[in-house]
Z-matrix of the N, CA and C atoms (Angstrom, degrees):
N
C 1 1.447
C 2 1.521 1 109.35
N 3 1.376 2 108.16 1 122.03
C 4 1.458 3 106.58 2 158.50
C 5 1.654 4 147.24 3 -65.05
N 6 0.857 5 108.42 4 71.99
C 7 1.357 6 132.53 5 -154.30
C 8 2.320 7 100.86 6 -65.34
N 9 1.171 8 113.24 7 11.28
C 10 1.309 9 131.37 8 172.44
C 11 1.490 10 114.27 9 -118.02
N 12 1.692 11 113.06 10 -47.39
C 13 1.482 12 103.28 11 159.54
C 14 1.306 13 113.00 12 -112.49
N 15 1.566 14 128.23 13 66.23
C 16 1.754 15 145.39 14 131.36
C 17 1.611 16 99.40 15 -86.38
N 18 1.722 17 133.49 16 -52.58
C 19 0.701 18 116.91 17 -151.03
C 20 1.377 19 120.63 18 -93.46
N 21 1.853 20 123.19 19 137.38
C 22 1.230 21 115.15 20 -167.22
C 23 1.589 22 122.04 21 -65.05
N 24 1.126 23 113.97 22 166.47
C 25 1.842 24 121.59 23 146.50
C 26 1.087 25 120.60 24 -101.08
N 27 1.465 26 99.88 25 154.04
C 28 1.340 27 119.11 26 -159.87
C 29 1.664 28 98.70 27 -121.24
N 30 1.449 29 103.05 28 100.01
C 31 1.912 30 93.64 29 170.25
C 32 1.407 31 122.15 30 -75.00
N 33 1.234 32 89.53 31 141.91
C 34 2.069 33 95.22 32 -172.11
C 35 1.946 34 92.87 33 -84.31
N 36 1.086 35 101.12 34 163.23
C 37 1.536 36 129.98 35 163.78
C 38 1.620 37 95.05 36 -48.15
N 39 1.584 38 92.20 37 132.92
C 40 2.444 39 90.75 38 172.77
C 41 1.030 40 107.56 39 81.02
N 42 1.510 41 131.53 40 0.12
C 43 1.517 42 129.74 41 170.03
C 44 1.409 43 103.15 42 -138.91
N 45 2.011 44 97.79 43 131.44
C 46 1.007 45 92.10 44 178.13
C 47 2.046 46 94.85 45 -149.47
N 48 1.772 47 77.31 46 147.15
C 49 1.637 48 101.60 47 -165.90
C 50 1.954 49 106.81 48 -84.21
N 51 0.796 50 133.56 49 152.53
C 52 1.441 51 140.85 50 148.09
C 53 1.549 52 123.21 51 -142.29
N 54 0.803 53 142.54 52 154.74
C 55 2.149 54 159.88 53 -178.51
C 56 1.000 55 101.09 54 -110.64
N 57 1.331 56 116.57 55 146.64
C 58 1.502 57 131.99 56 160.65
C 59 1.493 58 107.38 57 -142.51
N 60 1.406 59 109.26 58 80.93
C 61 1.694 60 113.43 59 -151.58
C 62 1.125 61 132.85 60 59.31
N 63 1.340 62 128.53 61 -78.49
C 64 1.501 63 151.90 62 -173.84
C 65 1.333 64 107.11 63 -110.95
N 66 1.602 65 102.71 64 -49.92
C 67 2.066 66 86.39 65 179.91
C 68 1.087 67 125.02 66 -101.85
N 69 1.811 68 116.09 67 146.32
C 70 1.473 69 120.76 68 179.45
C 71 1.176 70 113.22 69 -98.06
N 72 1.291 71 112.49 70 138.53
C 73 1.715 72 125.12 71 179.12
C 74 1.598 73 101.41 72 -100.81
N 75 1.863 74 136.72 73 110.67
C 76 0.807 75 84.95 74 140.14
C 77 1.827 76 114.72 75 -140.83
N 78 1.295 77 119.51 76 155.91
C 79 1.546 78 150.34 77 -148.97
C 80 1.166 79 89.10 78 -83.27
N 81 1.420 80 137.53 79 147.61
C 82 1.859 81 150.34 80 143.06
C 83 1.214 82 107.11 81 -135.14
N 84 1.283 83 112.70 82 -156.55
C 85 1.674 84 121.02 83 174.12
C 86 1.834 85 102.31 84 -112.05
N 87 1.135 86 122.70 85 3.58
C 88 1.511 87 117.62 86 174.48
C 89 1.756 88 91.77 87 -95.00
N 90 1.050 89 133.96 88 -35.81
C 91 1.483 90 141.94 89 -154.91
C 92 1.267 91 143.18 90 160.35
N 93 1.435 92 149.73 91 -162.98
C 94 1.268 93 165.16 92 162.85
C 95 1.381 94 132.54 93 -86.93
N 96 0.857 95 127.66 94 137.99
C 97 1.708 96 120.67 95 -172.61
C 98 1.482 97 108.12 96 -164.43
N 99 1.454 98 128.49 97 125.68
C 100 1.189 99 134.03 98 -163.46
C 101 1.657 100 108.63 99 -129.86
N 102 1.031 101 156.86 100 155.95
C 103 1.446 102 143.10 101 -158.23
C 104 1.705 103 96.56 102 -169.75
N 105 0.645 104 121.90 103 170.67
C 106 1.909 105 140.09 104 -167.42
C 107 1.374 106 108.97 105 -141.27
N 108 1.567 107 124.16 106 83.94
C 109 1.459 108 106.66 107 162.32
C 110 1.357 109 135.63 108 -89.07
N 111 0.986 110 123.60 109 175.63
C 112 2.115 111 125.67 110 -142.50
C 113 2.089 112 75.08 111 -106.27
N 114 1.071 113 79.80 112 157.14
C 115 1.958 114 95.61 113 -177.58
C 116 1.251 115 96.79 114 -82.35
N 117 1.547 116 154.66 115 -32.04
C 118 1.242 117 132.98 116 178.08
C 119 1.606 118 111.91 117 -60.47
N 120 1.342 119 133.16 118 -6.05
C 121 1.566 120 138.15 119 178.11
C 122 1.312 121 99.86 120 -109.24
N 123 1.404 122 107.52 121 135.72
C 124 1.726 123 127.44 122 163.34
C 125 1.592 124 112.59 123 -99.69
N 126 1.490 125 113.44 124 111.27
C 127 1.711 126 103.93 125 149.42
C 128 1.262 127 146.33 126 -107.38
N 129 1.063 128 124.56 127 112.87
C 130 1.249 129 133.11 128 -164.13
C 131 1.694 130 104.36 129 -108.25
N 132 1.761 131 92.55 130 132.32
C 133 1.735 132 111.44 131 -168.22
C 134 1.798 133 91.45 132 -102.74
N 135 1.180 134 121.42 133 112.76
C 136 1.662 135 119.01 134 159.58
C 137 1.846 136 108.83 135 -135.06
N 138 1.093 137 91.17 136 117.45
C 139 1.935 138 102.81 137 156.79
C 140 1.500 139 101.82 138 79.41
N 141 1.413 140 116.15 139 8.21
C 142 1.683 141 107.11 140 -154.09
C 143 0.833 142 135.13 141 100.88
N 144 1.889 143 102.92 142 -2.50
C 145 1.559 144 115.91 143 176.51
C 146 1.444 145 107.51 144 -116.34
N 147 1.153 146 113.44 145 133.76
C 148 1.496 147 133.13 146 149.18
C 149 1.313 148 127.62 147 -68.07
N 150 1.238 149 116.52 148 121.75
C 151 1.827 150 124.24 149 -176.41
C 152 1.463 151 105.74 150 -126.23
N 153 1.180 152 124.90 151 139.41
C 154 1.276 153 119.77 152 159.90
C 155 1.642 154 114.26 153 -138.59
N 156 1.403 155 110.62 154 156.92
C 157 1.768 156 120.78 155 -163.77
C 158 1.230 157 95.77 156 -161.27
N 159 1.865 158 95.15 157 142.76
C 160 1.301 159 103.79 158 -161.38
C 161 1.385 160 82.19 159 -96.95
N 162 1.644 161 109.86 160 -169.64
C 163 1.463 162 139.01 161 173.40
C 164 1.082 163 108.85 162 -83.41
N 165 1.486 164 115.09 163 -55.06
C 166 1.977 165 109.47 164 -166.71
C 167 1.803 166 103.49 165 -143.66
N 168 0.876 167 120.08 166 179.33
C 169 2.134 168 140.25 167 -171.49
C 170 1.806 169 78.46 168 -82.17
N 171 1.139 170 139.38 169 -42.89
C 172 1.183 171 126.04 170 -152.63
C 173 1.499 172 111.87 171 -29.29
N 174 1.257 173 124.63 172 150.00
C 175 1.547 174 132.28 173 176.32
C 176 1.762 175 97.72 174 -58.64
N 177 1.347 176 113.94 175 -54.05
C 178 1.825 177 120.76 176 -169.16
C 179 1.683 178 90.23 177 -41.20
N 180 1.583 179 106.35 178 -75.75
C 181 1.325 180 116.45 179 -153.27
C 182 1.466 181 109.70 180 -67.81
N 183 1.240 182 117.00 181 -26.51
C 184 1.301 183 91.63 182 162.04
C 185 1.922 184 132.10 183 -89.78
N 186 1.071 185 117.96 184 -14.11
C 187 1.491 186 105.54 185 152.71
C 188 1.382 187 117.97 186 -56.71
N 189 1.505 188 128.74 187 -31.53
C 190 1.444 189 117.16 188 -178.14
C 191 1.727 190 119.74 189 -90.86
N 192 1.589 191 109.89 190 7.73
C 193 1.255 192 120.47 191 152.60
C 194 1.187 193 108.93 192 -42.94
N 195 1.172 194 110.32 193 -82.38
C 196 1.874 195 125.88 194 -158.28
C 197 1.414 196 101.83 195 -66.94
N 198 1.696 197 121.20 196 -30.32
C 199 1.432 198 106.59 197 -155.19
C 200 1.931 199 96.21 198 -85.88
N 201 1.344 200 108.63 199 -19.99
C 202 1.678 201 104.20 200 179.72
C 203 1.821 202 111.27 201 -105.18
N 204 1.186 203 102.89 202 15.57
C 205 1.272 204 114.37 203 160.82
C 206 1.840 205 117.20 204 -103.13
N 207 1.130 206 97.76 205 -14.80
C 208 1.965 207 114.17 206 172.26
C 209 1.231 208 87.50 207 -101.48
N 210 0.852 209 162.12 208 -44.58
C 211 1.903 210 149.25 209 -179.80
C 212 1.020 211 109.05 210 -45.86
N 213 1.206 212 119.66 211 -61.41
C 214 1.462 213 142.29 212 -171.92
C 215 1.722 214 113.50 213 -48.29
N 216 1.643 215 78.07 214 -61.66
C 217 1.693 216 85.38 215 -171.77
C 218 1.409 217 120.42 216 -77.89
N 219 1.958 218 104.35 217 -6.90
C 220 2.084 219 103.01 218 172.99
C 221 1.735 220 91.11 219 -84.80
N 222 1.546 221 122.35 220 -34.10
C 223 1.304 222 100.15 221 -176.91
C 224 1.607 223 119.55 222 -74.75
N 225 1.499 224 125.63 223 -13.56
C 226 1.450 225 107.93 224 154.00
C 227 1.418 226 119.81 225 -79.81
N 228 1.191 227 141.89 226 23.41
C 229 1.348 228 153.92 227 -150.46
C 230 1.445 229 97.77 228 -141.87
N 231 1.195 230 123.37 229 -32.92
C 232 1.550 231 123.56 230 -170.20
C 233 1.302 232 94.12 231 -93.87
N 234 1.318 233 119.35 232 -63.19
C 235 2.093 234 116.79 233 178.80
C 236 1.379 235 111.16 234 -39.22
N 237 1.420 236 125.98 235 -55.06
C 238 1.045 237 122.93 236 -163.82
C 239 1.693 238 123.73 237 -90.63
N 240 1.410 239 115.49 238 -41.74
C 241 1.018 240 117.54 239 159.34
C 242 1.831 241 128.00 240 -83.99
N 243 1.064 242 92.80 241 -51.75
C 244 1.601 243 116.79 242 -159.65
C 245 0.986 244 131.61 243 81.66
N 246 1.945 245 132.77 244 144.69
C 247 1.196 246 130.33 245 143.85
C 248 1.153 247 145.79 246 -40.65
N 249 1.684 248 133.28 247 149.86
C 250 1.249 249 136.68 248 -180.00
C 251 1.831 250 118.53 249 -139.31
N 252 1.153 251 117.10 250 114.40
C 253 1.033 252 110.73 251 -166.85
C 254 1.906 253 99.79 252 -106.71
N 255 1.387 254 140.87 253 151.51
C 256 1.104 255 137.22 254 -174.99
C 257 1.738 256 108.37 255 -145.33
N 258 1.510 257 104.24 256 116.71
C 259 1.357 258 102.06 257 -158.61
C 260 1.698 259 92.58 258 -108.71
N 261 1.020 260 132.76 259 -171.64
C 262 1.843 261 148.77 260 169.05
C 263 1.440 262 107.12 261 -160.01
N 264 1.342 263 103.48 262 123.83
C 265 1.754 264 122.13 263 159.37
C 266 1.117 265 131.83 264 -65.55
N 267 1.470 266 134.73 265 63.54
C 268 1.813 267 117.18 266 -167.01
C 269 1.415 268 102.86 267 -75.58
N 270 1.374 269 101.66 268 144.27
C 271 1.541 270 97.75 269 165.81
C 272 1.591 271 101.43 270 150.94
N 273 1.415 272 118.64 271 140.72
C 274 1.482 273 125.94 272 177.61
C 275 1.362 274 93.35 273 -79.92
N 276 1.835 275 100.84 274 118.35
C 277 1.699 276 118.35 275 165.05
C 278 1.568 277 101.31 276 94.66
N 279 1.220 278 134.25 277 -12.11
C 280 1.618 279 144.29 278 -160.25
C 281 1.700 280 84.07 279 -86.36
N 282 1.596 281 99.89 280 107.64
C 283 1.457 282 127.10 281 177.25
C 284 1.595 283 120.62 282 -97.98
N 285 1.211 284 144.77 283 145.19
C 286 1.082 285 141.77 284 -156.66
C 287 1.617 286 98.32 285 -139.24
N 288 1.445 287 152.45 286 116.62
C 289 1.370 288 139.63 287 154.12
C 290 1.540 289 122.14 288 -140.44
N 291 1.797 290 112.16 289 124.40
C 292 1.361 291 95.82 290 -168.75
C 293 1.348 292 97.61 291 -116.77
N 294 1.322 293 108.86 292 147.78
C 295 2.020 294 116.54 293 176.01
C 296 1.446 295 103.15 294 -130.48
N 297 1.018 296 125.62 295 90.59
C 298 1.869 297 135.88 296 162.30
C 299 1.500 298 85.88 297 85.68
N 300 1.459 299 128.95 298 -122.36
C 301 1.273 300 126.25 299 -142.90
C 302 1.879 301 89.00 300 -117.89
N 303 1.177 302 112.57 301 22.97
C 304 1.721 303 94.88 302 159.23
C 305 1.255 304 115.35 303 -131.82
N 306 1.578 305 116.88 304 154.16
C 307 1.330 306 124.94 305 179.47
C 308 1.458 307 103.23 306 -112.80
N 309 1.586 308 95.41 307 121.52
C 310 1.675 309 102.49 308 170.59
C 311 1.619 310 112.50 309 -88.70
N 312 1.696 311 140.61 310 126.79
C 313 0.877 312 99.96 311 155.34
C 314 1.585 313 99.09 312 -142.04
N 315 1.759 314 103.55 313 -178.45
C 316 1.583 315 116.49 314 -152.56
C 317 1.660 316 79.36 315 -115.40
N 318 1.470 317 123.14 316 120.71
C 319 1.549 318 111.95 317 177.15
C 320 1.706 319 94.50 318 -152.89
N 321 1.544 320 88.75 319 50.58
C 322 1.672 321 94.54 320 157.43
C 323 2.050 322 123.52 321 79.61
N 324 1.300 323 87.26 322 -3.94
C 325 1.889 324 108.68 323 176.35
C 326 1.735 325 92.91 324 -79.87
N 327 1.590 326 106.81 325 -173.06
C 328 1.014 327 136.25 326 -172.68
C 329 1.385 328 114.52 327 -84.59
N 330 1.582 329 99.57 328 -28.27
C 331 1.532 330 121.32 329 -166.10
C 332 1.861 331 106.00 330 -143.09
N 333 1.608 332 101.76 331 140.77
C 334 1.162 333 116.41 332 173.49
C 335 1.608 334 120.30 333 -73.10
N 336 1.472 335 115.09 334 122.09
C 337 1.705 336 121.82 335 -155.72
C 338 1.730 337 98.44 336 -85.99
N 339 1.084 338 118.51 337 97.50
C 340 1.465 339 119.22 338 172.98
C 341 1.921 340 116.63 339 -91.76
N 342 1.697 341 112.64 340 104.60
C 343 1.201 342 125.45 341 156.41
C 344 1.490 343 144.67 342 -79.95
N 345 1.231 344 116.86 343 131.26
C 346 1.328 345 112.46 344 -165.36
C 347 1.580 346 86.60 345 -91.54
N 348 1.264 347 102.89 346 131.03
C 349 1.880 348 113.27 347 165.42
C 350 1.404 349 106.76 348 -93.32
N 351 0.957 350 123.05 349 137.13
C 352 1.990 351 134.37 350 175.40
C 353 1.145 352 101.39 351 -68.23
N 354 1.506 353 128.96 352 138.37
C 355 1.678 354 155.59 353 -167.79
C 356 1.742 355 95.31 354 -49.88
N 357 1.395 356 111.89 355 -34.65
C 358 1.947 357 111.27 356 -166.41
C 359 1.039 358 84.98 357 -88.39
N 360 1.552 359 171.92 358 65.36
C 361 0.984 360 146.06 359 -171.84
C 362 1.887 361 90.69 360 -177.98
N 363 1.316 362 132.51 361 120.11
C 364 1.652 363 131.43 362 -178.13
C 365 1.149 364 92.08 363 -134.78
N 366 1.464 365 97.88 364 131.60
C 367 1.651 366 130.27 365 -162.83
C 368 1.878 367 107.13 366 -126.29
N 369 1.110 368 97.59 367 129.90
C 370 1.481 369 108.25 368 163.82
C 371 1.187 370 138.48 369 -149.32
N 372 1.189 371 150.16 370 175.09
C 373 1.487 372 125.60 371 -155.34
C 374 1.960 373 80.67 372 -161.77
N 375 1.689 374 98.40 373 130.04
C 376 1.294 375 123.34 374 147.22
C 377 1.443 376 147.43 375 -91.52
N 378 1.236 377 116.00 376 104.86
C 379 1.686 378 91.20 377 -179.28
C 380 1.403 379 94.62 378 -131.54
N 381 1.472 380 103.65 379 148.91
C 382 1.118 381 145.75 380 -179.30
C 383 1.805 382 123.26 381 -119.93
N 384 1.420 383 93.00 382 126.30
C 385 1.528 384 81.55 383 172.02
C 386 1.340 385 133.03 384 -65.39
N 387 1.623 386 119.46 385 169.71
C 388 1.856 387 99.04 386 -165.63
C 389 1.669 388 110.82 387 37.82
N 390 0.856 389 140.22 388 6.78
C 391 1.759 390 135.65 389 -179.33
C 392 1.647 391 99.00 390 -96.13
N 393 0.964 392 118.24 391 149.42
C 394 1.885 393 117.76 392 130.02
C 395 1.136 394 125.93 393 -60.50
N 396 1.353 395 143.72 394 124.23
C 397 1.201 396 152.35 395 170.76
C 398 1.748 397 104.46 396 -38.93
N 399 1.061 398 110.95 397 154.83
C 400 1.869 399 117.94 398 -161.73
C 401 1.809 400 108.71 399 -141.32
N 402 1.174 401 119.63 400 68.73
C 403 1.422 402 113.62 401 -175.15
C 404 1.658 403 98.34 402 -71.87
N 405 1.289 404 105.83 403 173.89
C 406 1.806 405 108.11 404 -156.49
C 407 1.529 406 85.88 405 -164.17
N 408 1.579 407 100.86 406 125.92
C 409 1.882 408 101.24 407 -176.78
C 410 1.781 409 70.64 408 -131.86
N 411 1.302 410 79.73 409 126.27
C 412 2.331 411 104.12 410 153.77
C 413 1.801 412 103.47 411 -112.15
N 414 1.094 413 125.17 412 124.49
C 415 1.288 414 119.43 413 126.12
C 416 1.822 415 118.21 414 -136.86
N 417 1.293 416 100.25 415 179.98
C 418 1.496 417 100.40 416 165.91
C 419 1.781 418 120.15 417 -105.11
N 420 1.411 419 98.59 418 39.34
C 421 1.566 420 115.61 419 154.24
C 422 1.218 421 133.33 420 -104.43
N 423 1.062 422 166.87 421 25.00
C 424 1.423 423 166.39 422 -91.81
C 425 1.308 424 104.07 423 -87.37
N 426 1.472 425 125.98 424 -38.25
C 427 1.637 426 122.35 425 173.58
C 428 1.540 427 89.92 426 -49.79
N 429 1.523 428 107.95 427 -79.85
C 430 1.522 429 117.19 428 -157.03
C 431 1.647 430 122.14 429 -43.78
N 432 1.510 431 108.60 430 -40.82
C 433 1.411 432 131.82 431 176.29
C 434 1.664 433 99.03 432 -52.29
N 435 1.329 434 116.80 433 -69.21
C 436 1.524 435 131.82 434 -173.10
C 437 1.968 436 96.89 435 -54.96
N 438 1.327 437 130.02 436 -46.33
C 439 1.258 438 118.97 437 178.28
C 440 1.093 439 110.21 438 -64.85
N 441 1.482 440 122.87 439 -40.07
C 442 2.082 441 112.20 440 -164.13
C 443 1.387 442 77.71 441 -78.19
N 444 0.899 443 157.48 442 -5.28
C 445 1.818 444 136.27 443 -165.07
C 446 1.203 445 92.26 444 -101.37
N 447 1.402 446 148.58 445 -51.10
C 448 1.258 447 150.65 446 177.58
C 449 1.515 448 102.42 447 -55.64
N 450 1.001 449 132.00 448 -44.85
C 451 1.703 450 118.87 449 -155.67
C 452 1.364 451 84.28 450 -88.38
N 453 1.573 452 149.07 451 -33.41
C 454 0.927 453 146.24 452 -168.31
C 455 1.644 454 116.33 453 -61.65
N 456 1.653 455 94.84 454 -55.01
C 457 1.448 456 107.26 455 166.32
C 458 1.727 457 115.64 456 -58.78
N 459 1.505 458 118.94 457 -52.86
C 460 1.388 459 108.36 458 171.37
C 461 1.623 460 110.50 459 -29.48
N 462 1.127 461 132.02 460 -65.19
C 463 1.475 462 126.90 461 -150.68
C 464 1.508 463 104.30 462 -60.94
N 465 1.364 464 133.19 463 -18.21
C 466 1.705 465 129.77 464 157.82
C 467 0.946 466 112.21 465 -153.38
N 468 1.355 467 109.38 466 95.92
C 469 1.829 468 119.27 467 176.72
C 470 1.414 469 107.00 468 -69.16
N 471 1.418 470 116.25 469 146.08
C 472 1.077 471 130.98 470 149.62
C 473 1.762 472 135.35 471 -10.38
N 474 1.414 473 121.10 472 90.25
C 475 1.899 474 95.85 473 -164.27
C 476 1.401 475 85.89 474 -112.16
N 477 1.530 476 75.76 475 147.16
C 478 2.073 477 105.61 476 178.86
C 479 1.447 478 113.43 477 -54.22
N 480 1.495 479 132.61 478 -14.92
C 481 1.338 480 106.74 479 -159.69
C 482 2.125 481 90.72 480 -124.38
N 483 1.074 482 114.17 481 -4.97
C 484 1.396 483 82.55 482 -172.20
C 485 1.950 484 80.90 483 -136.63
N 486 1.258 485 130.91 484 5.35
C 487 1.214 486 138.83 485 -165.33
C 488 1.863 487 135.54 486 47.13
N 489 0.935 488 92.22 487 -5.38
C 490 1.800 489 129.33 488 159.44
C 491 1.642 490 91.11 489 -34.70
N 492 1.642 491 115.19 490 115.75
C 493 1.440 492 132.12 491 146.74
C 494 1.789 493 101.76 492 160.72
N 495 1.334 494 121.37 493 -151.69
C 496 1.232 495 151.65 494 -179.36
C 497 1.909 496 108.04 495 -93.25
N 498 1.291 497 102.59 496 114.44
C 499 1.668 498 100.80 497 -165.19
C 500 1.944 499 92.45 498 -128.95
N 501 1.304 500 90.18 499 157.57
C 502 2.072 501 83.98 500 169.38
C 503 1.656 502 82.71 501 -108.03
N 504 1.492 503 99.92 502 140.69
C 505 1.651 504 123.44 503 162.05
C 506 1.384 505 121.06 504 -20.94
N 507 1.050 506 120.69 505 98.37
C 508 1.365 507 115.35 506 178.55
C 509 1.870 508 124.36 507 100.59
N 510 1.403 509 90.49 508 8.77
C 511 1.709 510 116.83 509 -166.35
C 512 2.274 511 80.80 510 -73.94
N 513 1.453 512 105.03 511 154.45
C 514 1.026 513 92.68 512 154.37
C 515 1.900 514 90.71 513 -134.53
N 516 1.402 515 95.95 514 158.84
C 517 1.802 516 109.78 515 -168.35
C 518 1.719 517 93.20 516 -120.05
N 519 1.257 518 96.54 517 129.66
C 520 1.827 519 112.94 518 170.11
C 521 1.099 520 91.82 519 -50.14
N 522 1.113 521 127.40 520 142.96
C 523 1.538 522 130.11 521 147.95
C 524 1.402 523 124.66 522 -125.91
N 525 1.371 524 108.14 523 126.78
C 526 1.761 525 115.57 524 -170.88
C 527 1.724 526 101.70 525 -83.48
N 528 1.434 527 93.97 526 149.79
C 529 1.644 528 100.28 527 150.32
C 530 1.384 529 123.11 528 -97.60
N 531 1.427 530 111.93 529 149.23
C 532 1.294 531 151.04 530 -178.86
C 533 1.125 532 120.49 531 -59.91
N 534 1.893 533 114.67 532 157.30
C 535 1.748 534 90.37 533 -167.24
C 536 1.404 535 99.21 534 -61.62
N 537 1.120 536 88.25 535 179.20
C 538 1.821 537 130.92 536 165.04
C 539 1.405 538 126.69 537 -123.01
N 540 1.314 539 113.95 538 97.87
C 541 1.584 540 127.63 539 -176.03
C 542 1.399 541 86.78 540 -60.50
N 543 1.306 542 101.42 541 139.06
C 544 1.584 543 125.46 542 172.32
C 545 1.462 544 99.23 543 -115.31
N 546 1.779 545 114.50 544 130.99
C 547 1.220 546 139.96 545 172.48
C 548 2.037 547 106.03 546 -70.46
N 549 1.488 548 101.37 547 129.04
C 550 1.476 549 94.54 548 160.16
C 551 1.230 550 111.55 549 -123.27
C-alpha cells in the first residue's frame, strides 16, 4: 500500500488546480505548472482536497500512486510558496558571480565557467569575506531547480581528502585521510 498516494492534498488559498483528462494545470502567484498523469492513477479535485486512486494492486501502478501524488503536491508547493536551493564554493580562489541569468564561476580551471540559468529559475551569488561564496537558486520548479543545481555541482564535485568543490548547505562529505609517511 502506498501510504504517500492514500494521503490527500490540501489546496491553499491563490492556488488553483484544474484536469483536462490526463493533464493537471496548476496556477499560483509564483507561476504555472502542468504535469501528465499515466491512466493507471485517478484524480479527483473535492472541497480543496485532492484524492488520488489507482486502477489495480499491480506492482507498476502502485509505485506511480505515490510518485504522481508527490508531483502534484511539489507543484502546489512550488506556485505558492517556492523552492530554494543553497549551494557553497570551498576552495582557495573558487569565485562565485551572478549578473541576470548567468553564473560566472572561477573553480580552479584555466578558464572562467559561464552558465546560462533558465528565466524559471533566480540565481544569486554571495560572497563574503573569510566566507565561501553562497550561490542561491529559487524557483517554483523543483524538477528544474534540482537539475540547474546538479549540473552546477557536476562541474566540481566534492573531493574526499581536502573537501574543495561545489557542496549544497549543510551537505556533509566523507572525508578520507591522507597518506601517511611511514618511518624506517
Amino acid at each position: 500500500m502506498s501510504r504517500i498516494g492514500k494521503a490527500p492534498i490540501t489546496v491553499p488559498s491563490g492556488v488553483e488546480v484544474t484536469t483536462e483528462g490526463i493533464l493537471v494545470k496548476v496556477k499560483g502567484k509564483k507561476g504555472e505548472l502542468h504535469q501528465q498523469l499515466d491512466e493507471s492513477v485517478t484524480m479527483t479535485i473535492d472541497n480543496n482536497l485532492i484524492t488520488f486512486v489507482r486502477k489495480s494492486d499491480a506492482p507498476g501502478d502502485r509505485s506511480k500512486h505515490g510518485l504522481y501524488r508527490a508531483l502534484v503536491q511539489n507543484m502546489i508547493t512550488g506556485v505558492s510558496e517556492g523552492f530554494k536551493k543553497e549551494m557553497e564554493i570551498i576552495g582557495v580562489g573558487y569565485r562565485a558571480n551572478a549578473t541576470g541569468q548567468q553564473l560566472e564561476l572561477a573553480l580552479g580551471f584555466s578558464h572562467a565557467i559561464i552558465i546560462e540559468i533558465p528565466s524559471e529559475v533566480k540565481v544569486s551569488a554571495n560572497t563574503e569575506k573569510g566566507k565561501a561564496p553562497i550561490v542561491t537558486l529559487e524557483s517554483y520548479n523543483k524538477q528544474l531547480l534540482g537539475q540547474v543545481a546538479a549540473k552546477i555541482r557536476s562541474l566540481r564535485k566534492p573531493e574526499p581528502y581536502k573537501g574543495k568543490g561545489i557542496r549544497f548547505v549543510g551537505e556533509e562529505i566523507r572525508r578520507k585521510a591522507g597518506k601517511s609517511a611511514g618511518k624506517k
